[in-house]
C-alpha positions as CSV (number, residue, x, y, z in Angstrom):
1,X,38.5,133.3,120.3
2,X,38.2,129.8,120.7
3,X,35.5,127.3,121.5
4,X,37.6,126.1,124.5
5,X,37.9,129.3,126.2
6,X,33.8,128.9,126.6
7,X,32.8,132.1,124.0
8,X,30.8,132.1,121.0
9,X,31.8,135.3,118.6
10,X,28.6,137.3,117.1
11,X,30.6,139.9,115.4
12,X,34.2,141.3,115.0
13,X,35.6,144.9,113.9
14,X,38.4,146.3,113.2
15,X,40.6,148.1,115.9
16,X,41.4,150.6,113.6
17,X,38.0,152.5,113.7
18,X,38.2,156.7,113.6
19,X,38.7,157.9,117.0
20,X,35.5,158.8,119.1
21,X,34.1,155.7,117.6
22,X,33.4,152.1,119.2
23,X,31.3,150.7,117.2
24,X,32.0,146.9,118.9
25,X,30.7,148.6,122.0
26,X,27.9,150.0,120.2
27,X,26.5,146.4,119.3
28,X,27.8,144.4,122.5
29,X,25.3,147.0,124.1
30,X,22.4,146.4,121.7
31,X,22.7,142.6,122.0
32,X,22.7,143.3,125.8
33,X,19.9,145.4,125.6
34,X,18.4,142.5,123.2
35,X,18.8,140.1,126.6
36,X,22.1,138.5,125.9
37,X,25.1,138.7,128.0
38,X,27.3,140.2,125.2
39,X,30.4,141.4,126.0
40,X,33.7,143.1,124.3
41,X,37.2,141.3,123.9
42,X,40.0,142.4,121.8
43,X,41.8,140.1,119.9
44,X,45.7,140.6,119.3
45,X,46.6,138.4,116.8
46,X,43.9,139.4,114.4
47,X,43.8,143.5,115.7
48,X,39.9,143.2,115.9
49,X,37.5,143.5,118.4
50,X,35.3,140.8,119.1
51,X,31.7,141.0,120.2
52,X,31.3,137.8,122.4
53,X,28.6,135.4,124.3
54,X,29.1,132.6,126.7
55,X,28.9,129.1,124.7
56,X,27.0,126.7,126.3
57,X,27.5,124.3,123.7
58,X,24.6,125.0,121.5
59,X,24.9,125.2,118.1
């Protein structure tokens, strides 16, 4: 994902995980429980799903 679309990525996993698991879900909702506003995005060209935050331009 890039900067311009206004994400940061905190994690990525691979798409190909054993059925009945999600683990990208798994963490997107223990960062949200954590406070942040993480949520889950898959990314085609790379077959992984990324774990993603708003950027606000912090670094």
């Amino acid at each position: 994902m890039s900067a311009a679309m206004g994400a940061k990525v905190l994690e990525r996993f691979p798409a190909g995980s054993p059925r009945g698991s999600w683990p990208a879900e798994e963490y997107a909702a223990a960062r949200r429980a954590e406070g942040e506003p993480a949520t889950v995005v898959m990314d085609l060209k790379s077959d992984a799903f990324l774990v993603v935050v708003p950027d606000h331009g912090e670094k």
